[in-house]
N, C-alpha and C positions, 0 to 999 in steps of 0.2 A: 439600911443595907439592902433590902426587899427594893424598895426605890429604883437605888443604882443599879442593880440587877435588870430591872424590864427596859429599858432599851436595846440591852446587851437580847437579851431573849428574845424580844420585838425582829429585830435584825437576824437575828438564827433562824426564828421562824418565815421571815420574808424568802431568805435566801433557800430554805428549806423548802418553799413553795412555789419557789422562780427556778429551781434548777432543773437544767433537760433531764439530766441523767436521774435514773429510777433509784429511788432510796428508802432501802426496808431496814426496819431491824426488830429481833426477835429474843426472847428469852433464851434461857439455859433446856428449857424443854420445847426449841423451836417453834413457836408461837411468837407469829407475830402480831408488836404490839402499832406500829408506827409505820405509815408510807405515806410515799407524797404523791403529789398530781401524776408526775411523771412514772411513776411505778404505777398508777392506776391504767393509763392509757396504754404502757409496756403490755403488763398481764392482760388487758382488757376486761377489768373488774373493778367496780367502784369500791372505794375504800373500807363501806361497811362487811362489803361480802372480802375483802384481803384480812383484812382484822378478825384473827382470833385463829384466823387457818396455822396450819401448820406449814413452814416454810416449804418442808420435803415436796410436799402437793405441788410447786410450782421446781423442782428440781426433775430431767426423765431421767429413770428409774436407770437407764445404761451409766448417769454419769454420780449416780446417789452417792456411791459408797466412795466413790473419790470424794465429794462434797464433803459428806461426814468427817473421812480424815482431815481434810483441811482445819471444820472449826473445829476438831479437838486439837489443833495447831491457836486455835483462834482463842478456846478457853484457857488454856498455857501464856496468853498474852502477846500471841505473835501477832502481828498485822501481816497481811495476804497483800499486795500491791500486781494489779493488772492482771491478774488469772485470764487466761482466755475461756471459756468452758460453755455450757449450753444451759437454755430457760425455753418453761414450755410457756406457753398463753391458756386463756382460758380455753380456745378448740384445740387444746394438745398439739400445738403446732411448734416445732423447737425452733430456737433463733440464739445464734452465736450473739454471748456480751463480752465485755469486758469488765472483771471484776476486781474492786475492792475488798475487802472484807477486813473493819476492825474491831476489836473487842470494847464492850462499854461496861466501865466501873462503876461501883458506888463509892461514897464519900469514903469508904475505908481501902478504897484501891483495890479492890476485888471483882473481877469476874462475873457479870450479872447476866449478861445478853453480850449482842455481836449488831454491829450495823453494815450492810450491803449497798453497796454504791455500783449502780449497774448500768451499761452503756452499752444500745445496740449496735454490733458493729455490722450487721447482714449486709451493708452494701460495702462496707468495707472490704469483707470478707470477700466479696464477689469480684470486687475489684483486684483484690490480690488473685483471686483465683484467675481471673481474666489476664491481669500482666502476667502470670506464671505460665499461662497457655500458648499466649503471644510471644513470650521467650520462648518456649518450647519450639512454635510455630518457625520463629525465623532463626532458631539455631539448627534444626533439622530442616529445611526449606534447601530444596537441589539449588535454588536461585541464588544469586549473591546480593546479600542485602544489607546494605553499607548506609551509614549516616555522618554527614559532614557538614561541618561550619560555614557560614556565606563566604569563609573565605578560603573554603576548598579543604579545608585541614579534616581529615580523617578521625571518627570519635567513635564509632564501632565495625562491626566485622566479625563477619557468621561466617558460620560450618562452610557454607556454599561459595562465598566469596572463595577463602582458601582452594575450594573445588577448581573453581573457574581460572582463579586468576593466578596460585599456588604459591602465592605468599600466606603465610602462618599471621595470626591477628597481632602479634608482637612485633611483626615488621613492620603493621602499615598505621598501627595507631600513631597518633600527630603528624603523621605526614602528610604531603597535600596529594589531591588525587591526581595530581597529573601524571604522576608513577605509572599509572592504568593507561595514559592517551597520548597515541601516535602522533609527532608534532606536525604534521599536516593537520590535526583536528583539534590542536588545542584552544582554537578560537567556538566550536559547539561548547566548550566547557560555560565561558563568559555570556554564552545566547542563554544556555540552561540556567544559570545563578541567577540572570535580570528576571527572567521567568520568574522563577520562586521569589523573590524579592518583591515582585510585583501580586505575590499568594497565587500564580499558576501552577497549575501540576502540568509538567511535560511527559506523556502518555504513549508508550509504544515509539517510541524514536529507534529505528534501526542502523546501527553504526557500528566502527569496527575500536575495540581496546587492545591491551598488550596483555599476554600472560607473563609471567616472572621471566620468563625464558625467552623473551622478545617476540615470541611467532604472535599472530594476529588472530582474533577470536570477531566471529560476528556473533553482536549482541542487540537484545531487543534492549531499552531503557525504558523505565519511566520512573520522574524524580519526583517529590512530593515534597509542598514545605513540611518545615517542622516547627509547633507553635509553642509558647510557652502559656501555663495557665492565663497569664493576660490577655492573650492572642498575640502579641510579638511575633515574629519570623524569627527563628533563632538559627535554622540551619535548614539541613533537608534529607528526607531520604530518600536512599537511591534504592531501587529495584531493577539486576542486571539479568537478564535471562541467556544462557547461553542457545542460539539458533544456529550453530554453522551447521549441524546435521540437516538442521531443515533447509539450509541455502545448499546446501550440497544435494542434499532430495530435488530442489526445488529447478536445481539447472540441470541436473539427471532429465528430470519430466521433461522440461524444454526444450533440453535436445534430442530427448526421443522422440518429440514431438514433431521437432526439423527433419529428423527423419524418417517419421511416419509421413510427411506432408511430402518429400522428396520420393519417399517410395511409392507413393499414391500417383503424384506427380507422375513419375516416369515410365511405372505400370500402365497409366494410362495411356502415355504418349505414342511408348509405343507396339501400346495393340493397336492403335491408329494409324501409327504408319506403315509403310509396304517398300519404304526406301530403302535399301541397308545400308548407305554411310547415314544417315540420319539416325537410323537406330545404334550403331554403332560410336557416334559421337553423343549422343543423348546417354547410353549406358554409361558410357567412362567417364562422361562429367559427374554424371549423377555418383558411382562407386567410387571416384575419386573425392569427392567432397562427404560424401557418408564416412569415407574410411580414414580421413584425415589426412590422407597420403600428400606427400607433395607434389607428385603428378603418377600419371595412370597411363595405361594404354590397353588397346583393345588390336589385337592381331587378329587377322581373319580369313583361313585359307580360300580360295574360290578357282574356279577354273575360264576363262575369258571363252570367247566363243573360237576359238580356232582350239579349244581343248588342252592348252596349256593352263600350268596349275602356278598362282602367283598369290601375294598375299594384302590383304588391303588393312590399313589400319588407322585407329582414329587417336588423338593425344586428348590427355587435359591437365594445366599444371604447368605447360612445356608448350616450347611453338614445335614445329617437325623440323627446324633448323635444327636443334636438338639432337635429332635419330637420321639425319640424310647423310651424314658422310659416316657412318657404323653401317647402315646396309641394314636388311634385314634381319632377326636374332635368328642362330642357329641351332640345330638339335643339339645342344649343350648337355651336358650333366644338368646342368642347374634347370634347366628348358623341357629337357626331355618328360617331366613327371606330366608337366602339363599338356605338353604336344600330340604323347600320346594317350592321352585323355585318364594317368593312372587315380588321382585327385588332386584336392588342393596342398599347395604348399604355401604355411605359412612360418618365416626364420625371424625372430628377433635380430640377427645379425646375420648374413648372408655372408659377409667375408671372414668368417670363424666354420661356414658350415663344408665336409668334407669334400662337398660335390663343387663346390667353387674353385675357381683359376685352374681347372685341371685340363682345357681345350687351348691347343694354339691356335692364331700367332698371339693371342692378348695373356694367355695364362692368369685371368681376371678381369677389372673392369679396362675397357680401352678408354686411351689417356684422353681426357676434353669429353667424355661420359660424364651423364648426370648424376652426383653423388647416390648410391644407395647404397642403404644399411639396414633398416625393417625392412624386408621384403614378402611378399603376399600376389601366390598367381592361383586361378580359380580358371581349370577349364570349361570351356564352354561346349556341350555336348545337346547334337538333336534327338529330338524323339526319335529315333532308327537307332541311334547311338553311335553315327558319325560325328568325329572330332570335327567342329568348327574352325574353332579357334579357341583364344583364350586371354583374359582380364590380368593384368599387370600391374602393380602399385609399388611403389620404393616409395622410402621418405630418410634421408640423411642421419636420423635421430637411431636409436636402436628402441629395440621393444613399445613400438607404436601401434600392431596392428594385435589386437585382440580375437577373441573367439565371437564375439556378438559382429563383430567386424567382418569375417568369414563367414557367420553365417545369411546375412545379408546380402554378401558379393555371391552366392552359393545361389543363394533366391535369387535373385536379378539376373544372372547368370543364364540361369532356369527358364525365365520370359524372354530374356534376350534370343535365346535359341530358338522358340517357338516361332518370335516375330520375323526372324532370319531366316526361317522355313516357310512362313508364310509370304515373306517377301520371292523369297526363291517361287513358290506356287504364282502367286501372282503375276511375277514376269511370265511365266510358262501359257498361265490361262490367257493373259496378254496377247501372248502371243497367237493361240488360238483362235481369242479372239479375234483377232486383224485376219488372221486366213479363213473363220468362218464367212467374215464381213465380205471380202472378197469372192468368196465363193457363191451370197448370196444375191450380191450383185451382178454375179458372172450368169447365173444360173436362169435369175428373174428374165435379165435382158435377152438370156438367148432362148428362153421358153417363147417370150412374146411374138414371137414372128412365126411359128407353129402355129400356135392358139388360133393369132389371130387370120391364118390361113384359114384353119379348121372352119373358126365359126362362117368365114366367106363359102365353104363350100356345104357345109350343114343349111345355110338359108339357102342358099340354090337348091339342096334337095329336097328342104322342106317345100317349097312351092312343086315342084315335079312330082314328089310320090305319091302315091295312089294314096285314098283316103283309110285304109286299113294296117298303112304303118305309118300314116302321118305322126300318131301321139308317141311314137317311137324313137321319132326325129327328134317331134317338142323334148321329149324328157333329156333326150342327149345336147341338145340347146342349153335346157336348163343346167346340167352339169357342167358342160361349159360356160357357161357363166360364171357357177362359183367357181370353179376352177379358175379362173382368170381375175374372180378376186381375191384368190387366195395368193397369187402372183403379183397383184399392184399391192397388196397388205406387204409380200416379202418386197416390193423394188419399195415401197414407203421407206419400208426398217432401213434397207441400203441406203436410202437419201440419206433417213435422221443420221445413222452412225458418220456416214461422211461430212453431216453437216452439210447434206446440198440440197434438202428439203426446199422447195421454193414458195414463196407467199407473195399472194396479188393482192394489197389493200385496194377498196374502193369502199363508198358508199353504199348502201342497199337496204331497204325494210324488212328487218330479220323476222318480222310479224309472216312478210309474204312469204321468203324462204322457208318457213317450218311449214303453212299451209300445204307450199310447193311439195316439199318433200313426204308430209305427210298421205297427202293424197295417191301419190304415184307407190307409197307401200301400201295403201289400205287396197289399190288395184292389185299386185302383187300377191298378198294376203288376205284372203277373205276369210281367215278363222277367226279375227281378231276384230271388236270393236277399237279404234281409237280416239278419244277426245279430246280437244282440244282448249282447254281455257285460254284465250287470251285479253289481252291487256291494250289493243289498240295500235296503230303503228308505232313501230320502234325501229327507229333510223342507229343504226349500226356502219362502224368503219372496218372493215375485214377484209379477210380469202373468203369469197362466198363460195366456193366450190370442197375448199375445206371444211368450213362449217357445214355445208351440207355433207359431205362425208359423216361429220362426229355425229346429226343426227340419225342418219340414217344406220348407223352402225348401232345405237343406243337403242333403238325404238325397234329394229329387228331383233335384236339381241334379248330384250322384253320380250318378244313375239316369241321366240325360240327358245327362252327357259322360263315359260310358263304356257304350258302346251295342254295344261288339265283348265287353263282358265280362259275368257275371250273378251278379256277387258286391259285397254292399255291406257293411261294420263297422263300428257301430256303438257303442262304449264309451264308459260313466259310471264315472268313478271319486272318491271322496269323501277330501279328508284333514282336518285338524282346522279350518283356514280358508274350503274353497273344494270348490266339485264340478269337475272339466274332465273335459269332453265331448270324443270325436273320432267324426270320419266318415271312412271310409275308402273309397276307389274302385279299381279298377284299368283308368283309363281313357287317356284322349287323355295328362294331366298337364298344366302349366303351364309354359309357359319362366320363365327370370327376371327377362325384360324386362314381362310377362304380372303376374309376382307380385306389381308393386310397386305395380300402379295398379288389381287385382284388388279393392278395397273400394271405388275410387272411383263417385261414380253417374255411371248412363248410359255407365259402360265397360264394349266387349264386346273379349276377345282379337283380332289380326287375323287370327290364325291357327284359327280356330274355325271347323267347319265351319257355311255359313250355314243350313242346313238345321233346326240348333237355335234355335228362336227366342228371345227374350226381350228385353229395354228394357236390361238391365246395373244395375237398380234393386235387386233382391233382395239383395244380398252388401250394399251400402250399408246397404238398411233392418237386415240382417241387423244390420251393425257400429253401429248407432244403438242398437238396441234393446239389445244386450250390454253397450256402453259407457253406456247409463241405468242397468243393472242393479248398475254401476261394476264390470263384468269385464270383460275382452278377449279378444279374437280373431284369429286367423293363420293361415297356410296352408304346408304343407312337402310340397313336389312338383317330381318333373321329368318332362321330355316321355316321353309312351307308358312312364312308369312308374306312371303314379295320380296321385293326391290325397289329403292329408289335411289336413282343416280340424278344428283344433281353436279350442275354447270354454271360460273359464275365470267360472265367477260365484261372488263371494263369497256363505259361509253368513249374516254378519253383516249384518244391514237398513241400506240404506242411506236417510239422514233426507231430506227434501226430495229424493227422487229425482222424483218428477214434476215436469217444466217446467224443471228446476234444471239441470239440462247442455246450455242453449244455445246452441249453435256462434256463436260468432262472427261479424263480416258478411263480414268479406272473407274467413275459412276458407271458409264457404260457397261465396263467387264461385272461389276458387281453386281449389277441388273439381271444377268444370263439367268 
């Protein structure tokens, strides 16, 4: 009998020592007597040190006293099948198993001990906890997070979906997703499924679905396969993000943007211009396209030069075919608010409002008039707080013109005025200017034939009078002389402005003419050293009478505002383009507020002592005649360190330089 028994045992024991799962068992006074490999590596204690312990040692003390009841379940002869419960290790560390527990008899059927079959489930356990969080995750997820068959058929559906799409998850389980897509886009469905098919994930796709209610949502997507434990495709899930808020954010920015860039735009334009139908058609393009309107207009009262008062106006939206056979708009009820400057009027409907159709002969709109119904006028008031005119928009639609819409037309409104006043200023200075211009043409030419009496009979008396008022004579000579270049400086101005300035090119060695000129001032001026670097002959094409002007004007000018020093530099230097000239002083200097206005005419520093006299014309004529010669001119200097003006004229002729570099009118006026 013994015999047939050891195989039987042999095999209990093998299996006994081959199983994963940890296997103790213990007496009636829990002490155990038996464990296997797998219970040694669980506890992490070798067999000798598990043997003899008492079981409780490896139970934590939180889940004891449940234990206990169980095996007095266990000595009653129950079997315990898959308890879930907790085991420490030997560094006290607990870890979820899965428990057996059955009672072991002896030969008489009685009750002796209990054996424990025990199975780590810790990653089980984690796993469950992981899926339980991920449901959690994408049942509460704002997102809509849906999963479907390759062949579109619907197998789940979260909180969010419902949100987005406002079907209930009973409606959309088995059905195929095209319920969600607009049939213009049912072909992205067939590009997405080859994707996953092919194990791509389709990533942020922006595109529009359907809610239950037919209106259209923009949504982000991104699909993802879905695999099965073999790696198969089995299906896929979708991830729908609802963005219209953000597409509605998104074309808000851009068009505030269009019309940050239109307001930038036409604030610029025009403080630039000085026109006023330019400014006036520039404004109504510009508030007609910001305000939506379907066309605009801009009314503009003015008074013509015989003193009659008419009105000019610009369209946009509209040809002026439009507004020629209606005439001008009249002080209306509906006109009035605007005309006389009381504010803006803005009607979502203008023929519901009480001030409409109340003027004959139209008693309303006149027939073949451009439909309007949002209407929106914004007087146009100047700094004085004289009524200009005023901004005008209709648009066919009702309630199109808002408060951010007003207050825009409000602002531009605002520039417009200023520009219309400035424009106003500017014809008037224009105007001035042309009668100053004349005046000092008039003035120059009829000085000249005095003067130059004068000086014919001041030399006659200087040779006749006695030698005790002779230096009496010289000093009145000498006055007469500047005086009489203060006279060709004002008949200069008179050429430039008319454009009759005249220029004689020829050939000449500018080498010789600065020597020239230099010399006959160091006669003139004996307070002053001058030197001269040069560079060798340098054959130059010009007005050699001009140029000798711009030097001698420069190099006195040195003389005259450094009057504590008695050194002047003088350099010509030639490269393969161009000759540049400088003057150098070491006198009063230039501030930098001084520098910028230093070429303009008729400007003298404020900081100059007045004792130097001059008009402020020389540095002008100077930059006239340079820039005929098509070189330029500058100046680099600070206070009580000097001056240097430098001069650059190209070698190469330039063609039509006489009469050909006309200033401008209004460069002119802007000049004064």
């Amino acid at each position: 009998m013994k015999n047939n028994l050891l195989p039987d045992l042999f095999t209990l024991t093998a299996i006994f020592e081959g199983m994963e799962d940890a296997v103790l068992s213990h007496d009636l006074d829990y002490i155990i007597l038996n464990c296997n490999p797998a219970a040694e590596k669980m506890f992490g204690c070798p067999a000798p040190v598990l043997l003899g312990q008492n079981i409780l040692t490896l139970i934590p003390e939180s889940v004891r006293q449940e234990q206990l009841a169980i095996l007095e379940r266990v000595w009653s002869g129950e079997r315990i099948n898959h308890l879930y419960t907790v085991r420490s290790s030997k560094l006290q560390i607990d870890f979820p198993v899965s428990l057996t527990i059955s009672p072991i008899r002896d030969e008489q059927g009685e009750v002796i001990g209990a054996s424990h079959i025990m199975r780590d489930v810790t990653h089980e356990k984690e796993t469950e906890e992981k899926r339980g969080m991920l449901a959690a995750i994408v049942e509460n997820s704002d997102d809509a997070i849906i999963s479907k068959t390759l062949n579109g058929i619907i197998t789940t559906w979260n909180g969010g979906a419902e949100k987005i799409f406002g079907y209930q998850e009973r409606e959309t389980i088995g059905k195929h997703i095209s319920i969600l897509i607009p049939r213009d886009r049912l072909s992205e469905e067939d590009v997405i499924i080859e994707n996953i098919r092919n194990g791509n994930k389709v990533d942020h796709f922006q595109t529009v679905r359907l809610h239950k209610n037919g209106s259209a949502i923009d949504i982000s997507l991104t699909v993802s396969p879905v695999k099965d434990r073999h790696g198969t495709i089995i299906g896929a899930s979708k991830i729908a993000r609802d963005i219209t808020a953000a597409k509605k954010a998104e074309t808000a920015i851009r068009h505030q943007a269009a019309k940050l860039k239109i307001l930038n735009t036409i604030g610029k334009a025009i403080s630039e211009k000085l026109d006023t139908e330019s400014i006036l058609q520039k404004v109504t393009d510009a508030t007609t396209q910001i305000t939506g309107a379907a066309f605009g207009a801009f009314f503009y009262n003015t008074i013509n030069q015989d003193g009659e008062a008419y009105m000019l106006y610009s369209l946009s939206g509209a040809p002026k075919e439009a507004f020629e056979n209606f005439g001008m708009p009249r002080n209306t009820a509906v006109f009035h608010r605007t005309f006389s400057g009381e504010g803006v009027l803005r009607v979502d409907d203008i023929t519901k409002d009480p001030r409409y159709g109340r003027n004959a002969p139209h008693f309303g709109m006149p027939e073949g008039h451009l439909p309007v119904v949002s209407y929106l006028a914004v007087p146009v008031i100047s700094s004085s707080g004289n009524i200009i005119g005023g901004l005008f928009f209709g648009h066919p639609e009702a309630g199109v013109f808002m408060q951010e819409h007003e207050d825009i037309v409000v602002s531009l409104a605002s520039q417009a005025a200023v520009a219309l006043d400035n424009s106003r200023l500017f014809t008037e200075v224009k105007e001035l200017s042309q009668k100053k211009d004349e005046f000092i043409a008039l003035a120059s030419h009829e000085l000249k034939t005095p003067l130059t009496s004068m000086s014919g009979f001041l030399q006659l008396l200087e040779r006749k009078v006695i030698d005790v008022n002779r230096p009496f004579v010289a000093k009145a000579i000498t006055q007469l002389k500047k005086l009489n270049a203060l006279i060709n400086d004002l008949f200069d101005i008179s050429k430039i402005q008319s454009g009759k300035l005249q220029f004689y090119f020829e050939e000449f060695d500018f080498t010789g003419l600065i020597k020239e000129n230099l010399e006959a001032i160091r006669e003139a001026y004996t307070s002053h050293e001058i030197y001269f670097d040069e560079s060798g002959e340098m054959i130059l094409e010009g007005d050699k009478m001009r140029l000798d002007q711009v030097l001698t004007n420069l190099v006195t000018n040195a003389i005259k505002y450094s009057p504590e020093s008695d050194r002047i530099e003088v350099s010509a230097k030639r490269s393969e383009t161009e000759i540049q000239v400088s003057v150098k002083d070491y006198g009063m200097g230039i501030n930098e507020e001084n520098i910028s206005h230093i070429f303009s005419q008729f400007y003298r520093a404020k900081d100059v002592n007045r004792s130097i006299t001059g008009l402020g014309l020389g540095l002008y004529i100077t930059k006239e005649i340079i820039e005929r010669h098509g070189g330029r001119i500058w100046v680099e200097s600070e206070p009580r360190m000097g001056s240097t003006f430098f001069f650059v004229l190209p070698l190469k002729k330039r063609s039509s330089v006489n009469g050909h570099l006309q200033k401008k009118e209004e460069e002119k006026v802007l000049k004064l």
